[in-house]
C-alpha positions as CSV (number, residue, x, y, z in Angstrom):
1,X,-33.2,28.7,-5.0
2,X,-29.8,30.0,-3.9
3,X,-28.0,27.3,-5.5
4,X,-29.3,29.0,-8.9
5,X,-28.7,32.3,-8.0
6,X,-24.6,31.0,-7.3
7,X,-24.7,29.1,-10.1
8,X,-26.6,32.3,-13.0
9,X,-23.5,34.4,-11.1
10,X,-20.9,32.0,-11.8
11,X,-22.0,32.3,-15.5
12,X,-22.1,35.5,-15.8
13,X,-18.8,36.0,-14.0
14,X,-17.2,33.4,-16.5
15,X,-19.0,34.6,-19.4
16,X,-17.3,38.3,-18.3
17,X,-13.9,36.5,-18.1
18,X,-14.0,35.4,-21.7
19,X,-15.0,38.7,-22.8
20,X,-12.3,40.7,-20.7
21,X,-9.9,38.1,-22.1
22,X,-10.9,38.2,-25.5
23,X,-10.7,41.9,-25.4
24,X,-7.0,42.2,-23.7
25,X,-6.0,39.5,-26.7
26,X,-7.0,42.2,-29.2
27,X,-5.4,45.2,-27.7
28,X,-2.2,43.3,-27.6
29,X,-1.9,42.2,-31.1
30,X,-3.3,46.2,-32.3
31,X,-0.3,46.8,-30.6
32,X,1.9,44.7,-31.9
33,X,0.6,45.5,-35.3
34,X,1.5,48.7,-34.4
35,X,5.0,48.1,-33.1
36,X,5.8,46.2,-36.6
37,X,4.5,48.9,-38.4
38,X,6.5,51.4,-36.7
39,X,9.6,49.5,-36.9
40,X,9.1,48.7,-40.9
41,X,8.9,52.4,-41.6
42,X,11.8,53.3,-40.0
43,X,10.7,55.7,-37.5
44,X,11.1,53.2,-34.4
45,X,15.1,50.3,-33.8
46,X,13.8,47.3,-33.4
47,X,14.6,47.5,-29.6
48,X,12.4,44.2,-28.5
49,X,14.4,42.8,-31.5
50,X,10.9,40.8,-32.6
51,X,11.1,42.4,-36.5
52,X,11.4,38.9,-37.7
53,X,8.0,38.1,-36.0
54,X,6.3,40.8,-38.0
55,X,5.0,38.6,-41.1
56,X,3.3,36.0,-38.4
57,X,1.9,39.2,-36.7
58,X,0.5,40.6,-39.8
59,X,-1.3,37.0,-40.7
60,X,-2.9,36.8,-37.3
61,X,-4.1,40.3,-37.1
62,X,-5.6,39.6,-41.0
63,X,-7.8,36.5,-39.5
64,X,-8.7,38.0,-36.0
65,X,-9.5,41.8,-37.8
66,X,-11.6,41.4,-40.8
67,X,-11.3,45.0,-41.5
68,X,-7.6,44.6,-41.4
69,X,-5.2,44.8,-44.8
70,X,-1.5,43.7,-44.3
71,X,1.2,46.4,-45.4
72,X,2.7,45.9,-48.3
73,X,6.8,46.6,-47.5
């Protein structure tokens, strides 16, 4: 009986691995979304000097995000 209880915990502490992770993935490309946006419209230099990443940003965020609608520069 303890060998289920270790092994319904090591599920769940996976499952919230993949949620956490899943999660910190999104944030990360909102944000570079973000940092492209900022730098397109002028009010932000390119100071990571990624603008030419921007396009492939834009594309991923479209097929993570189905909410999401690319700029149109």
């Amino acid at each position: 009986m303890r060998g289920l209880g270790y092994a319904i915990l090591g599920a769940a502490f996976l499952a919230v691995l993949g949620v956490v992770g899943n999660a910190d993935f999104e944030d990360e490309l909102r944000e570079a979304v973000y940092y492209c946006d900022m730098v397109a419209s002028g009010a932000w230099p390119d100071y990571d000097n990624i603008a030419q990443h921007c396009p492939k940003t834009y594309q991923t965020a479209a097929e993570y995000f189905p909410d999401y609608t690319p700029p149109k520069y």
